[in-house]
C-alpha positions as CSV (number, residue, x, y, z in Angstrom):
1,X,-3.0,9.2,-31.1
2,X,-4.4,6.7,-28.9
3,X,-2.6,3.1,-29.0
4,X,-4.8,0.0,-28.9
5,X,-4.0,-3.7,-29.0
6,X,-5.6,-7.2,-27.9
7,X,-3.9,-7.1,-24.2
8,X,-3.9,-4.2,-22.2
9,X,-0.8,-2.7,-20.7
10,X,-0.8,-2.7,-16.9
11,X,0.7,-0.6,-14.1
12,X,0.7,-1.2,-10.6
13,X,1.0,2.2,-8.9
14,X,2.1,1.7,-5.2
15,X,2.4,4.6,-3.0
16,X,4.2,3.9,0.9
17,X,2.6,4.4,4.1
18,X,-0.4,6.4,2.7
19,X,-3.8,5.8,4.4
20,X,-6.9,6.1,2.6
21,X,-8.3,9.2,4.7
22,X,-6.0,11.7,3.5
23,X,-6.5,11.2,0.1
24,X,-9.7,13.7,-1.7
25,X,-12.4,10.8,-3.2
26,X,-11.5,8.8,0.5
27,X,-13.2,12.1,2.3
28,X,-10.5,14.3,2.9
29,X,-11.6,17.8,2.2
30,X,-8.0,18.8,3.3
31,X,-5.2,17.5,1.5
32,X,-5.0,18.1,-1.8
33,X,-4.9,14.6,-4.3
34,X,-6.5,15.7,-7.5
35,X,-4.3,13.2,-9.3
36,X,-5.8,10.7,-6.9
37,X,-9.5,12.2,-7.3
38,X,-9.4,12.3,-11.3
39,X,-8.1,8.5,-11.4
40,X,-11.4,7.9,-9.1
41,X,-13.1,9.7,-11.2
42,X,-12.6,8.1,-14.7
43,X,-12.5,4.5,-12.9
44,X,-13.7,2.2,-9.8
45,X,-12.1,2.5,-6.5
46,X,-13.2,0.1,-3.5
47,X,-14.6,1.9,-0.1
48,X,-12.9,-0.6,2.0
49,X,-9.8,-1.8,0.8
50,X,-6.8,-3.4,3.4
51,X,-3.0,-3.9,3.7
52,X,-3.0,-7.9,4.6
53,X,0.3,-7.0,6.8
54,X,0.7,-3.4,7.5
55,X,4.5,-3.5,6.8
56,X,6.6,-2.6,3.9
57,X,8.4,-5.6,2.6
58,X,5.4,-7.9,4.0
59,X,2.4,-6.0,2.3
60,X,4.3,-5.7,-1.4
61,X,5.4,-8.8,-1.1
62,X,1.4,-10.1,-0.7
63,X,1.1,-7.9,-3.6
64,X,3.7,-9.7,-6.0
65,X,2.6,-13.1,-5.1
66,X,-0.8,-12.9,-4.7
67,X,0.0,-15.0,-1.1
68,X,-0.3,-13.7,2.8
69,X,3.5,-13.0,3.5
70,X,3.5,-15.9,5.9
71,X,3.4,-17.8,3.0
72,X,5.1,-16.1,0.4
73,X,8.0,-15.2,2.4
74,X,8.0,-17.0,5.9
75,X,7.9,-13.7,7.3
76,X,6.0,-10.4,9.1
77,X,8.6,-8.2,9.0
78,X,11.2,-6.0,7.3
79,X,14.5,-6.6,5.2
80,X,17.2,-4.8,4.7
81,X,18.9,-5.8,0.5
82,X,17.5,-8.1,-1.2
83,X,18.9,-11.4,-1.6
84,X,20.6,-12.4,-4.8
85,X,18.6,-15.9,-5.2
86,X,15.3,-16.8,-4.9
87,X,15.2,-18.3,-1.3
88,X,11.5,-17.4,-1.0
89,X,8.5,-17.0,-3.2
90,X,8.5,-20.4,-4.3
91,X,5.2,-20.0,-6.7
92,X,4.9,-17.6,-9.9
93,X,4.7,-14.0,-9.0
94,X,2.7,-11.3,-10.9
95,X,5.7,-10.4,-12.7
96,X,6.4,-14.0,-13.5
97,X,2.7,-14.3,-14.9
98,X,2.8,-11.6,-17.1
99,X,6.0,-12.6,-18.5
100,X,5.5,-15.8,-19.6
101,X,2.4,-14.4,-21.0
102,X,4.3,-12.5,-23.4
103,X,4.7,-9.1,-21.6
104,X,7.8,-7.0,-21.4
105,X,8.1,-6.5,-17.0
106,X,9.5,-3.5,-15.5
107,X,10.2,-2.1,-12.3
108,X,10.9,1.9,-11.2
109,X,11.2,3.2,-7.8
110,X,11.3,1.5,-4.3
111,X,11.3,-2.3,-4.0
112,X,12.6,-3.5,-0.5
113,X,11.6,-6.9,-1.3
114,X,13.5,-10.3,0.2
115,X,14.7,-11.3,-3.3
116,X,16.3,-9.6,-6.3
117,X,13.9,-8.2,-8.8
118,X,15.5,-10.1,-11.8
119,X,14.9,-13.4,-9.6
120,X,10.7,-13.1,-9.3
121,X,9.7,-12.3,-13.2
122,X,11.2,-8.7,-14.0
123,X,13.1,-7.7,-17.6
124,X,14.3,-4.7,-16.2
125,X,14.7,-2.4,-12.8
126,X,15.7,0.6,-11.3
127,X,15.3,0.9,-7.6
128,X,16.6,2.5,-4.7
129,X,18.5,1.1,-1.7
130,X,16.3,0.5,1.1
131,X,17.2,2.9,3.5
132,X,15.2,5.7,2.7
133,X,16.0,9.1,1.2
134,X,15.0,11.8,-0.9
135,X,18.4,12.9,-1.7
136,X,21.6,11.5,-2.3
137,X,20.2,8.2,-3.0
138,X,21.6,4.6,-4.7
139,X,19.6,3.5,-7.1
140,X,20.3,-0.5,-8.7
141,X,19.8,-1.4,-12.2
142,X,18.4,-5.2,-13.1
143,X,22.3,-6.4,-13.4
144,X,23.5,-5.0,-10.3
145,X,25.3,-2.0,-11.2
146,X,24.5,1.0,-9.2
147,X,24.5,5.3,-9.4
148,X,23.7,7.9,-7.0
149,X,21.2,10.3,-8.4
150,X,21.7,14.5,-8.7
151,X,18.5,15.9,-7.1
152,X,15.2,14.5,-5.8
153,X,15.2,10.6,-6.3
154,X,11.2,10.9,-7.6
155,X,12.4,13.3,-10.1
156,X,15.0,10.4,-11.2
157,X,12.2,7.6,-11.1
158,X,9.9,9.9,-13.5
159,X,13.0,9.4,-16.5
160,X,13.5,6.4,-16.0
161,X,9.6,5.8,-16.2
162,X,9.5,7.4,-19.0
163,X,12.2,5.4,-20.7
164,X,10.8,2.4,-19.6
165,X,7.2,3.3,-21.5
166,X,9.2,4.4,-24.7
167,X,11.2,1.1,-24.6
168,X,8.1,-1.1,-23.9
169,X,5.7,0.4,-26.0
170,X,5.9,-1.7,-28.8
171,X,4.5,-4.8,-27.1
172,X,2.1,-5.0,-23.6
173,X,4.1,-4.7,-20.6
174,X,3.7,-4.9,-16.5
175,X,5.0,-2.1,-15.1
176,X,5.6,-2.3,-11.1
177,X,5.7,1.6,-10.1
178,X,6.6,2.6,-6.9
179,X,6.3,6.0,-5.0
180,X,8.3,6.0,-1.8
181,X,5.9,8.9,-0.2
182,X,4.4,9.6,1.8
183,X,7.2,7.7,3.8
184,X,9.4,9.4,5.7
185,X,12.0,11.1,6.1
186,X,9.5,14.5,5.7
187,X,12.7,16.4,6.3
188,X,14.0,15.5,3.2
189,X,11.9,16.9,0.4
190,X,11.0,20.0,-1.5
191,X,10.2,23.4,0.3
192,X,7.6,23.0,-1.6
193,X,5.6,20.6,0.2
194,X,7.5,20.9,3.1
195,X,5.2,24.7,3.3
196,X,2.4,23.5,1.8
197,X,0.2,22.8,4.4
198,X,0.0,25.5,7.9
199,X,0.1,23.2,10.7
200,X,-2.6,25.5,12.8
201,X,-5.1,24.5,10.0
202,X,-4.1,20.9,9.9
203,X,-7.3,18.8,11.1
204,X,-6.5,15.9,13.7
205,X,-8.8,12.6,13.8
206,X,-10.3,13.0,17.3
207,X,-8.8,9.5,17.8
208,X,-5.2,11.2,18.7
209,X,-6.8,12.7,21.8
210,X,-5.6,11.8,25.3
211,X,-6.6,13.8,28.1
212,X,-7.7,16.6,25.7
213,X,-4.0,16.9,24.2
214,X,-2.6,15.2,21.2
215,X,-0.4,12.2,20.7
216,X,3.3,13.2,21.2
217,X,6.7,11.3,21.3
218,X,9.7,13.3,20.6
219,X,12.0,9.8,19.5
220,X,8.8,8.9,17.0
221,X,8.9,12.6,15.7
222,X,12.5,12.4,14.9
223,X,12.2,9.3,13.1
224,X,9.6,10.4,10.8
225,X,11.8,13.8,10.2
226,X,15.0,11.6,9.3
227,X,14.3,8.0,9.3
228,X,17.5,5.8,8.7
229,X,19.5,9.0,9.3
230,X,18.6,8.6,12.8
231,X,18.5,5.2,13.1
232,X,21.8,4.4,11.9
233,X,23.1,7.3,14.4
234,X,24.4,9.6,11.3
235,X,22.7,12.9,12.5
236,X,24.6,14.7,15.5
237,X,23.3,13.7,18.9
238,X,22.3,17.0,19.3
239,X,20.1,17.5,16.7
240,X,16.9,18.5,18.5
241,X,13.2,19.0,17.1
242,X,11.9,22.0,16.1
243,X,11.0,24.2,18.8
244,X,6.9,23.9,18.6
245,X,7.3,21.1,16.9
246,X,4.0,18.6,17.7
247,X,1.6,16.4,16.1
248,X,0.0,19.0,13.9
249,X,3.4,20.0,12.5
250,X,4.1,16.4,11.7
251,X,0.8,15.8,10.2
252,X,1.5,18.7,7.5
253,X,4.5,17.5,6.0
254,X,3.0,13.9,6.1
255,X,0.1,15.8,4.2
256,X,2.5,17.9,2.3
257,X,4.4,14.4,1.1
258,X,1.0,12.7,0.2
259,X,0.6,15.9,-2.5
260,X,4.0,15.2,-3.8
261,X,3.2,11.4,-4.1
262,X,-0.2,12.8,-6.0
263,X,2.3,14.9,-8.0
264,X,4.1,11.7,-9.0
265,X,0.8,9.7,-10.1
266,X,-0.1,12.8,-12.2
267,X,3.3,12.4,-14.3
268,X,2.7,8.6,-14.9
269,X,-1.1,9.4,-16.2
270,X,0.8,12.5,-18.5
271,X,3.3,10.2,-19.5
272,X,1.0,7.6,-20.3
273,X,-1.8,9.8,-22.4
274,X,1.7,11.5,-24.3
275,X,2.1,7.6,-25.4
276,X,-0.9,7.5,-26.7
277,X,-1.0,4.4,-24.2
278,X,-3.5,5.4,-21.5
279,X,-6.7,4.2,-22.8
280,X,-6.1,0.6,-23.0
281,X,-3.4,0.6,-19.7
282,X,-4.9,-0.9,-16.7
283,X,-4.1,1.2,-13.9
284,X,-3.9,0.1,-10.3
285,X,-3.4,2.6,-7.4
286,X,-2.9,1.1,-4.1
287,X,-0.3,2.1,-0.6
288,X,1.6,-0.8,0.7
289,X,0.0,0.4,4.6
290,X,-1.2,3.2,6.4
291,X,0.3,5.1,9.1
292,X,-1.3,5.5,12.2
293,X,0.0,9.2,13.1
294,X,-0.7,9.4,16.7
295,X,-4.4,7.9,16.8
296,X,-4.6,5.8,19.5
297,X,-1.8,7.1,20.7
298,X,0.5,5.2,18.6
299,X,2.6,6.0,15.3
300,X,4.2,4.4,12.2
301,X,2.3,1.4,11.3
302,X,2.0,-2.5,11.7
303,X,-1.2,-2.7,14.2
304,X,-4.3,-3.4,13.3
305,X,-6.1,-0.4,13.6
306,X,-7.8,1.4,10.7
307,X,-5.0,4.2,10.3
308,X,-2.4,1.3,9.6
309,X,-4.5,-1.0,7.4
310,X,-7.0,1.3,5.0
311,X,-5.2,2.0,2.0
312,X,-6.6,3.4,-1.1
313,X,-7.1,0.8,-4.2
314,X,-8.7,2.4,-7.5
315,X,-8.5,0.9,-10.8
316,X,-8.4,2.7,-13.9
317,X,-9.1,1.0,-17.5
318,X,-11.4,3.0,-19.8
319,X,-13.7,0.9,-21.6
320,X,-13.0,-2.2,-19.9
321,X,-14.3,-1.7,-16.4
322,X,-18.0,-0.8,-15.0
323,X,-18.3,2.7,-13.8
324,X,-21.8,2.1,-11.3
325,X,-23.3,4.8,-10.3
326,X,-22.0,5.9,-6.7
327,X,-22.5,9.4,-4.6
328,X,-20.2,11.9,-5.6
329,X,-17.0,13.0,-4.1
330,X,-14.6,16.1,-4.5
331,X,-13.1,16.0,-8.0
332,X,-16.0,14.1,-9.6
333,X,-17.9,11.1,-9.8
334,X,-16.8,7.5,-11.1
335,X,-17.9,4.3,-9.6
336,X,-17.0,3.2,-5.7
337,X,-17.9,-0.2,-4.4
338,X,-19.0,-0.4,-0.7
339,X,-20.1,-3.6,-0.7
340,X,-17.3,-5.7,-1.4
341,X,-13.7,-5.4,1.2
342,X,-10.8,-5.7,-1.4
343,X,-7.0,-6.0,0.0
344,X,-3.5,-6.4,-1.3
345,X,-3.5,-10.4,-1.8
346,X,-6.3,-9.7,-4.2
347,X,-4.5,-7.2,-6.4
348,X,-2.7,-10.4,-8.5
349,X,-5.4,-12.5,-9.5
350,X,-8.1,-9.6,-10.4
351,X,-5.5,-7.8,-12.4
352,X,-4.3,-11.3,-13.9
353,X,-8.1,-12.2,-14.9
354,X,-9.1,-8.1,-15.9
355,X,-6.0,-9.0,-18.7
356,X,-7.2,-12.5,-19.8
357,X,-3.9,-14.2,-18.2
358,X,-4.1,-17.5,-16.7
359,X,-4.0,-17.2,-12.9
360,X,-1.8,-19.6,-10.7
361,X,-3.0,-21.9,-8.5
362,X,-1.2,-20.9,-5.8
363,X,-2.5,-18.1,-5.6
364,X,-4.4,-17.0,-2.5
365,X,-6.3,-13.6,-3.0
366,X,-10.1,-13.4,-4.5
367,X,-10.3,-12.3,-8.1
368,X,-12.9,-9.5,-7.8
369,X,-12.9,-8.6,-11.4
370,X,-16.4,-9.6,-11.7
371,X,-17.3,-7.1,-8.5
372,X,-15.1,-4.7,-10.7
373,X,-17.0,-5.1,-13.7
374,X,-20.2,-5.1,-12.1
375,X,-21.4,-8.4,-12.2
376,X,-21.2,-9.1,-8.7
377,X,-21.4,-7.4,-5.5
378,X,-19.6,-9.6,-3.4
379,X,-17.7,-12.5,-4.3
380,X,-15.5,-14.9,-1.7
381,X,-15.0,-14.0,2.2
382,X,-15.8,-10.5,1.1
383,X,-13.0,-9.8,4.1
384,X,-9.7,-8.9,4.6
385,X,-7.3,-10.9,6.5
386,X,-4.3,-9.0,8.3
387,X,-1.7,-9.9,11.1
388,X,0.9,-8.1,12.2
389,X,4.5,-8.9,13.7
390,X,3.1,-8.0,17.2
391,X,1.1,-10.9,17.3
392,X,-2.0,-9.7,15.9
393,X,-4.6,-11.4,13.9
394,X,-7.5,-10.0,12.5
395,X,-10.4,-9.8,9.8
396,X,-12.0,-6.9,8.7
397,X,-15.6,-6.8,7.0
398,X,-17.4,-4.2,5.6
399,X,-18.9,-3.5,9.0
400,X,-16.3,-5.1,11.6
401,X,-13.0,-5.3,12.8
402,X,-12.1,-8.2,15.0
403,X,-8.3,-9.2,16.3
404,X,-7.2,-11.8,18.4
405,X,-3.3,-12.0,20.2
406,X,-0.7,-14.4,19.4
407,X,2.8,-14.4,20.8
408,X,5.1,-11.7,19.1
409,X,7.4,-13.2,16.5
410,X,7.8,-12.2,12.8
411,X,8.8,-15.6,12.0
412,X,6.5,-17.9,13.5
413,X,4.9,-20.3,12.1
414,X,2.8,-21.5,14.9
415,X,2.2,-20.2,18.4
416,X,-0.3,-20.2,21.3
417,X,-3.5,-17.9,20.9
418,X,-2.8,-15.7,23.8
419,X,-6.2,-13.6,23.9
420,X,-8.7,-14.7,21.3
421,X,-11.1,-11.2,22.3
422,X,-8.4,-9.2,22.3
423,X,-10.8,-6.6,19.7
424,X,-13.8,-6.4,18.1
425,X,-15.3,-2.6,16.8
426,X,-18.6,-2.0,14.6
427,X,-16.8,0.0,12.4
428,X,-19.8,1.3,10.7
429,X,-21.3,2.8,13.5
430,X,-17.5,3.7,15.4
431,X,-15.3,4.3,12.8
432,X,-12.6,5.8,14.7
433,X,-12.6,2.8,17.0
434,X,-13.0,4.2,20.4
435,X,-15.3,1.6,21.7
436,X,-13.7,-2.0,21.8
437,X,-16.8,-4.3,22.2
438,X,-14.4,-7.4,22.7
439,X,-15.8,-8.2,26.5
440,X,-19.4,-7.7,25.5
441,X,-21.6,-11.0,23.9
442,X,-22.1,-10.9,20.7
443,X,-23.1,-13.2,17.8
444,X,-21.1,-11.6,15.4
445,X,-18.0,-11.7,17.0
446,X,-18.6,-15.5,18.0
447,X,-18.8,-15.5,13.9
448,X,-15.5,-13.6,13.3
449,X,-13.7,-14.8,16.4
450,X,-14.1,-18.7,14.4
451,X,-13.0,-17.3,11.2
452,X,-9.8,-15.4,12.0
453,X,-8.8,-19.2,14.2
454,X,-9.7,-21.1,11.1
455,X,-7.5,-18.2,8.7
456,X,-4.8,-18.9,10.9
457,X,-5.0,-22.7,11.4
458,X,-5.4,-23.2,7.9
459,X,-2.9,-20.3,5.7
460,X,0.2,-21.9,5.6
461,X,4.1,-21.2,6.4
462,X,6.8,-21.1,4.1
463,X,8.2,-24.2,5.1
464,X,11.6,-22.7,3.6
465,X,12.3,-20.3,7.1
């Protein structure tokens, strides 16, 4: 029996590090995502959608706050625990919104944000320590105390999910839902789908190409095989790769984790239609960043290149979202918008507005719920905004990328432009971004060149750090 009331539920769905082209309704005839595809299918998903700062703690925390992370936080870059006070996010948080609107808030799986979750709007938590693993992991509760889970961690984060739902049922909540994959470390999961996909029939954007062979670095292989295992010097030195072991190996157990992430979303949407709560839930499925997997001969993520900065963002709520009609894609048809650029410091105020909850001032991202509902096509910059630790600054339209350089410091709050032509691609003709067109005269890189100076002149610092 299917549960309605006067406000929606919602449910933030983030996945880590997964880029929109391995994902089925984003073109990818390879990896399989029905879970993904189906929630396309029966909702709206943007085209182009962007991580404003392709880093973990930087890009959910422009999620949470509805603010770049420069101004949210004061920072581009990681943290390790979070901090027991609330040092940063000075202005209401999504969490904070929904609360005080009269909604129970809840958080499962990864958070690795600055501050503690009880500090920035949340009833209720259970999250992992930050250093990441599948197996013999820490997970915290709201009040501090702590347990090591038996097993897979996701396996852990689907009870507790679906005690959180049974709990909360009885009056709208926010849920924050976090899927740590396809993050690494790919050594650390399931057979499963650690077999899944053959590495001889694992396609390679032709991006990873140098001198006809693809990208390789053996330290950036073992890192996304054990991740804080080997940073933190706990495997044996002599631990060695595989023997064979190259890109295409690498890019099937990334593909491998992206199905178990699917996996995960398909549990939540079971959960959810068992409740009889998934027809008036808004749903949000979004990835934190990409990863850039060896094209342009770099891996990981936080650059601003496609591979690090597309993410997927559908939303999900039946009968309260236009479905336009839009070409069809494996697993069925449902509406895409291609017109508008949607990113992460847009997620608060559209899903804020979509609920009929007053949305902060402070807030810094576009409410598109208008473009969502179909009343608009474009609405605001219709761009995203990114920078990145390394200095990087850039806006990305529908059709264009442009970047300038700025001196490397995560922390910065104002520096010398050091190259303001540093990139510019006509991603509609070049998607893979082979051709920078920075050098050449153009008009409408004169346009974005004056818009990403005037983004970062005028987006303010956290004073705080």
């Amino acid at each position: 029996m299917t549960t309605r009331r006067d406000k929606p539920n919602v449910i933030v769905c983030l996945c880590d590090q997964l880029r929109a082209f391995d994902v089925g309704c984003y073109g990818s005839s390879f990896v399989r995502t029905p879970n993904m595809d189906a929630l396309a299918s029966e909702g709206v998903r943007f085209e182009t959608a962007c991580s404003n700062n392709p880093v973990c703690t930087p890009g959910r925390s422009i999620l949470l706050s509805g603010q770049f992370s420069r101004t949210c936080a004061g920072s581009l870059i990681n943290v390790g625990e979070p901090e027991p006070e609330r040092s940063i996010f000075p202005d209401p948080t999504l969490a904070d919104a929904f609360r005080s609107a009269g909604y129970r808030t809840g958080l499962v799986g990864k958070w690795h944000i600055g501050s503690h979750p009880r500090c920035l709007g949340f009833d209720s938590a259970f999250f992992p320590h930050h250093s990441h693993r599948y197996t013999g992991q820490t997970y915290f509760d709201i009040d501090g105390g702590h347990e090591v889970v038996k097993g897979f961690a996701p396996e852990a984060e689907a009870d507790e999910l679906a005690r959180f739902i049974e709990v909360a049922r009885d009056k709208p909540f926010f849920l924050f839902y976090n899927i740590s994959q396809p993050h690494m470390p790919l050594a650390d999961m399931p057979d499963r789908y650690k077999t899944m996909y053959t590495p001889a029939d694992v396609p390679l954007r032709s991006n990873v190409f140098a001198d006809g062979a693809p990208a390789y670095d053996e330290r950036w292989f073992l890192i996304y095989l054990w991740d804080y295992l080997y940073y933190d010097k706990r495997l044996p030195h002599t631990v060695k790769l595989p023997d064979g072991f190259d890109l295409r190996a690498l890019t099937a157990l990334y593909d491998g984790s992206v199905s178990w992430a699917d996996d995960q979303l398909g549990e939540l949407m079971r959960r959810l239609a068992s409740a009889g709560l998934d027809e008036n839930t808004i749903v949000v499925f979004t990835s934190d960043h990409g990863d850039n997997l060896g094209s342009q001969q770099l891996f990981n993520k936080d650059q601003l290149y496609e591979e690090s900065i597309r993410i997927p963002m559908i939303f999900r709520w039946p009968g309260g979202l236009a479905t336009p009609p839009s070409p069809p894609f494996q697993g069925g048809a449902g509406g895409v918008i291609d017109t508008q650029v949607a990113s992460l410091v847009d997620v608060m105020p559209t899903l804020l507005s979509l609920a009929g909850v007053h949305v902060p001032d402070s807030v810094q991202g576009v409410d598109l719920s208008s473009v969502l509902g179909g009343d608009e096509t474009t609405i605001g910059e219709n761009a995203a905004f990114i920078e990145t630790s390394a200095g990087d600054v850039g806006i990305r339209t529908p059709t264009h990328l442009y970047g300038i350089k700025k001196a490397k410091d995560g922390r910065r709050r104002t520096s010398d432009v050091i190259d303001d032509r540093r990139m510019f691609f006509d991603v509609a003709r070049d998607p893979l971004e082979m051709e920078n067109l920075a050098a050449e005269p153009d008009a409408i890189a004169d346009e974005l060149r004056e818009r990403v100076l005037r983004w970062d002149r005028e987006t303010a610092w956290l004073s705080a750090q």
